[in-house]
C-alpha positions in Angstrom: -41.2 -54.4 -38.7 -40.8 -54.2 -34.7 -44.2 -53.1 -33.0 -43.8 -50.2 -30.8 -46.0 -49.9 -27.9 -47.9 -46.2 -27.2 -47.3 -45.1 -24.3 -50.4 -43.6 -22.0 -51.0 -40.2 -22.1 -50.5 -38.8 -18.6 -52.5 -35.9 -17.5 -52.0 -34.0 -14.5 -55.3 -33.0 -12.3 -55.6 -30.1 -10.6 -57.1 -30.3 -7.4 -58.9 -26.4 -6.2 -57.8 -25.5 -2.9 -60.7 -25.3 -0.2 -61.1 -21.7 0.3 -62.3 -20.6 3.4 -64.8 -18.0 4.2 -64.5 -14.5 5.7 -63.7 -14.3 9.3 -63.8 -18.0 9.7 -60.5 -20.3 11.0 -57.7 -21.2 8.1 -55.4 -22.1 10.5 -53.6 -23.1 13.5 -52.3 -26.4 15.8 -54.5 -29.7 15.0 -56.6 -27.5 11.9 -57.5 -30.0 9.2 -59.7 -27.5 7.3 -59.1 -24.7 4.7 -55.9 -22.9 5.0 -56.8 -20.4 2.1 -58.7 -17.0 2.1 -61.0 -15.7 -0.8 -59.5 -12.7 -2.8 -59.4 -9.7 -0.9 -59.1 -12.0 2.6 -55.7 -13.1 4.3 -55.3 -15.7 6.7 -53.9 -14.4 9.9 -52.4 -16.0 12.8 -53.2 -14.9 16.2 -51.6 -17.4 18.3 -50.3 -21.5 17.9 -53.7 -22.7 17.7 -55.8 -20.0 15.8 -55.4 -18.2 12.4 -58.6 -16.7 10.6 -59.3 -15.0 7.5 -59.4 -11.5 7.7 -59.9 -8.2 5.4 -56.5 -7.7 3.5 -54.8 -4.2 2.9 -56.3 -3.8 -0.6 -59.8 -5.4 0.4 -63.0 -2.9 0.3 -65.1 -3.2 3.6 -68.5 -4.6 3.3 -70.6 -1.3 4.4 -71.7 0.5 1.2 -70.7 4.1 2.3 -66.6 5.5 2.2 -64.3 3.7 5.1 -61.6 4.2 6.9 -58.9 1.6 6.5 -57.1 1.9 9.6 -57.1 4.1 13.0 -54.1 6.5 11.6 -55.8 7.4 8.3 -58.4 10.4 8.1 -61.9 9.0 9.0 -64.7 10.4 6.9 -67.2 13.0 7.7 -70.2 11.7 9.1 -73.5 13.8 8.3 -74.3 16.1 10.7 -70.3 16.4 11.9 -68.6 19.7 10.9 -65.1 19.6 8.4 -63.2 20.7 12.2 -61.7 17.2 13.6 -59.7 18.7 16.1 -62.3 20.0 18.5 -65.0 17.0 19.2 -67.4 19.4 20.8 -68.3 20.3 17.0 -70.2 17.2 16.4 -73.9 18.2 15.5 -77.3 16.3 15.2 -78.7 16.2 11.2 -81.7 16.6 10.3 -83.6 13.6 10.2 -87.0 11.6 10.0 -86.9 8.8 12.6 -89.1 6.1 12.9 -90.4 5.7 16.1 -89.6 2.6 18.3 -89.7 1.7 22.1 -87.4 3.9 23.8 -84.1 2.8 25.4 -80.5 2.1 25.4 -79.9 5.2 27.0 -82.3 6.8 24.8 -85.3 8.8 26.0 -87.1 9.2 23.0 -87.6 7.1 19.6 -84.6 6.7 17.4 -84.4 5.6 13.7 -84.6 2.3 13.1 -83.2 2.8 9.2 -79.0 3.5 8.6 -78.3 7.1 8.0 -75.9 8.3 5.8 -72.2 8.8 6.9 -72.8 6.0 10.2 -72.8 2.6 10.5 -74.2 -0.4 12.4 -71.8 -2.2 14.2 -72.0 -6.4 14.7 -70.5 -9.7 15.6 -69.7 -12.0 13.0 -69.8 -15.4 14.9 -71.6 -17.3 17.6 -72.9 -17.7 20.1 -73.4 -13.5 19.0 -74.1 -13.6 15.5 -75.5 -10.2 14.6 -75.9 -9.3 18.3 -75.2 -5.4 17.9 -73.3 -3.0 19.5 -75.5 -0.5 21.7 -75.7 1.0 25.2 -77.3 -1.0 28.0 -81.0 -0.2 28.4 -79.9 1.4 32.4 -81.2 4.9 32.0 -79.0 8.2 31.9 -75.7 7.6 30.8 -72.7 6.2 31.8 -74.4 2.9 30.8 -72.0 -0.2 29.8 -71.8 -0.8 26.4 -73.5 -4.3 25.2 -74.1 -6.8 22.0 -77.6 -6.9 21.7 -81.1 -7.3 19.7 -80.7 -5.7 16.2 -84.1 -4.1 17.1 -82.4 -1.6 19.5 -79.4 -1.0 17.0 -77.4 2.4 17.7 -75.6 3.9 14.9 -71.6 5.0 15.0 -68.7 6.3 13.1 -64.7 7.4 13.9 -64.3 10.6 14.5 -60.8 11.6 15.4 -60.3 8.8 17.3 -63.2 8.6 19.5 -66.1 6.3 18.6 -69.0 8.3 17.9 -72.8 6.8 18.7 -75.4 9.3 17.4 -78.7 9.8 19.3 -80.0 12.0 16.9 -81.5 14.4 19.1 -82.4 12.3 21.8 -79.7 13.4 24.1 -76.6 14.2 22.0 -74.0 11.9 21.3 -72.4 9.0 23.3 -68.8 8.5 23.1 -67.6 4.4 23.8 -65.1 4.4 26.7 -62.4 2.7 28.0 -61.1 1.6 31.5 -57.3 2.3 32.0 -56.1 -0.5 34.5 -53.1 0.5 37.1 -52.2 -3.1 35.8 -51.5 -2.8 32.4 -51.5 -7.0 32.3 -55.0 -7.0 33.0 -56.7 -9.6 30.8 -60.3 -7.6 30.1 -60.5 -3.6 30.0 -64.6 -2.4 30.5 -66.3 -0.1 28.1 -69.0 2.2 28.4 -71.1 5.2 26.7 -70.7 8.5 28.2 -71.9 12.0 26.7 -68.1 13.4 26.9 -65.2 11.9 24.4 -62.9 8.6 25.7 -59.5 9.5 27.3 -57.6 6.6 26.8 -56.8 5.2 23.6 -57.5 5.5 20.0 -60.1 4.3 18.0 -59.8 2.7 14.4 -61.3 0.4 11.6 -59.1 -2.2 10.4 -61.1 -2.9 6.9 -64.5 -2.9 8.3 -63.3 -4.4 11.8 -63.1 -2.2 15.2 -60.0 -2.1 16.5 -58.7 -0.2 19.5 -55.1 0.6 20.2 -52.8 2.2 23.1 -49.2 3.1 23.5 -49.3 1.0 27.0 -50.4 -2.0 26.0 -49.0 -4.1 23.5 -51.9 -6.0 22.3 -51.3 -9.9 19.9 -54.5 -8.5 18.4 -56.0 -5.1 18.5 -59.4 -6.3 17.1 -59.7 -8.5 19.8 -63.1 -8.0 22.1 -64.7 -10.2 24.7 -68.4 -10.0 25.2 -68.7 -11.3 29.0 -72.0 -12.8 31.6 -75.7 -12.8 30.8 -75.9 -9.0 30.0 -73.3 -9.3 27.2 -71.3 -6.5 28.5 -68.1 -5.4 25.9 -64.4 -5.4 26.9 -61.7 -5.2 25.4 -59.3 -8.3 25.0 -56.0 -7.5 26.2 -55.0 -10.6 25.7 -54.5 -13.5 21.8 -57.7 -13.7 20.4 -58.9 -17.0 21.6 -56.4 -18.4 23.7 -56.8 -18.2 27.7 -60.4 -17.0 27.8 -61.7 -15.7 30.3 -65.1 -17.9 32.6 -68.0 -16.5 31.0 -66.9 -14.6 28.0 -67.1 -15.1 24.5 -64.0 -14.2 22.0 -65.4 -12.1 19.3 -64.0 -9.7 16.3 -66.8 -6.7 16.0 -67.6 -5.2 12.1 -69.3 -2.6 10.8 -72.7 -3.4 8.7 -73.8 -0.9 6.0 -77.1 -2.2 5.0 -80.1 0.1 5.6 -81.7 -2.0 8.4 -80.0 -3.7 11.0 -80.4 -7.8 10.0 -81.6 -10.2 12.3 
C-alpha cells in the first residue's frame, strides 16, 4: 500500500490595519504610519504631503447638543435667539446664572464659566495649541482680535445665519467674529476680530464639529484651514493648503467645537 504524505494545513492570517485617530495624519509624501480612519472618520488629502482624518458625512459631532453639518444647512436655535434668522438684530441675552470670574476678553463684567445650552466652546485639537480656546483678546472695548487662549477665559458661540455668534450674556451684548477682505484676493492670511455688529464678508459654517469659513472670492484647498500667528496667538484665516507654505510665526491648526459642560484644560 503506497504511503501518502499529509499535506500542511495552510492558514491565512489576518493582519488589522493600524487605524489612525481623529484629526491626526493618515497620509501624504514620505508617511509610513496609519493610512486608515476609525468609523465615522475619513482620511482627507489636503495637499502632496498631508492627508488627515476628518469627520465623515454620516459622522455625529462630538458636542452633546444638535449640530449643524455644514454652513448651507439650517443652524439650530441657540437659547436666548428668536425663531427669525433673517434679521440678526433679533438675537437676545437668556436668562442665566453665571458664575463669577475675573473680568476680560472684552468683557466688563463676570461671565459663566459652565456651557449653556444651545452654544458651544470652540478649541484646537493639536499642538503647540491643544485646547487653547477661541475668545476675544483681553484689549478692552471691542473691536478686539480674536485669539486661542486659556480655557479659564472660554467664550461661548454658535452659527447663526451665517455669522459666528459669541454670547456675552449680558455683559455687553453679542460679539460677531470678523473677517478682513484683502484687495489681494491671493493674500496668504486674512485677520479676524470681535465686533458688536454682524461680519460682512463671508459665511460661516460647521463642517461636522469643525469651523469652516467660506467666500465666493476665494477658492480655498481647505475651508477649515486657520493659522494661529506671534506670541498673542492672534486667529486668521488660512487662505492657503493646510500645512504646506506656512507662514514665519504661525501655527497650522483645524478649530472644533467642544460640548462638555466646562471648558477642559
Amino acid at each position: 500500500m503506497r504511503s501518502v504524505t499529509a499535506l500542511p494545513l495552510l492558514v491565512a492570517g489576518a493582519t488589522a490595519q493600524a487605524v489612525q485617530s481623529p484629526y491626526g495624519q493618515c497620509g501624504g509624501q514620505g508617511w509610513s504610519g496609519a493610512t486608515a480612519c476609525g468609523s465615522g472618520w475619513q482620511c482627507t488629502t489636503y495637499n502632496p504631503y498631508y492627508a488627515q482624518c476628518v469627520p465623515g458625512a454620516t459622522s455625529a459631532p462630538a458636542a452633546t447638543s444638535t449640530r449643524v453639518a455644514s454652513s448651507t444647512a439650517a443652524p439650530s436655535t441657540p437659547a436666548g435667539v428668536t425663531s427669525s434668522r433673517t434679521t440678526l438684530s433679533t438675537i437676545t441675552t437668556p436668562a442665566i446664572t453665571v458664575t463669577p470670574t475675573s473680568p476680560g476678553n472684552g468683557n466688563a463684567s463676570p461671565t459663566p464659566t459652565t456651557l449653556q445650552s444651545g452654544w458651544f466652546w470652540i478649541r484646537a485639537v493639536a499642538t503647540p495649541n491643544y485646547r487653547s480656546y477661541l475668545q476675544p483678546a483681553p484689549t478692552g472695548t471691542p473691536p478686539v482680535p480674536a485669539v486661542l487662549a486659556n480655557s479659564k477665559s472660554a467664550a461661548q458661540f454658535n452659527i447663526v445665519s451665517g455669522q459666528l455668534v459669541q454670547n456675552r450674556f449680558g455683559n455687553g451684548g453679542n460679539l460677531y467674529l470678523h473677517v478682513e477682505n484683502p484687495s489681494d484676493k491671493t493674500q496668504r492670511r486674512l485677520k479676524t476680530w470681535f465686533e458688536t455688529t454682524p461680519n460682512t464678508y463671508g459665511t460661516f459654517g460647521w463642517q461636522g464639529d469643525t469651523l469652516i469659513w467660506t467666500t465666493p472670492d476665494i477658492t480655498r484647498p481647505n475651508s477649515a484651514a486657520w493659522l494661529v500667528c506671534g506670541d498673542g496667538k492672534e486667529l486668521f484665516v488660512n487662505t492657503g493648503a493646510f500645512l504646506w507654505d506656512t507662514p514665519a510665526g504661525c501655527f497650522d491648526h483645524t478649530i472644533h467645537s467642544y460640548g462638555g459642560s466646562q471648558a477642559d484644560v
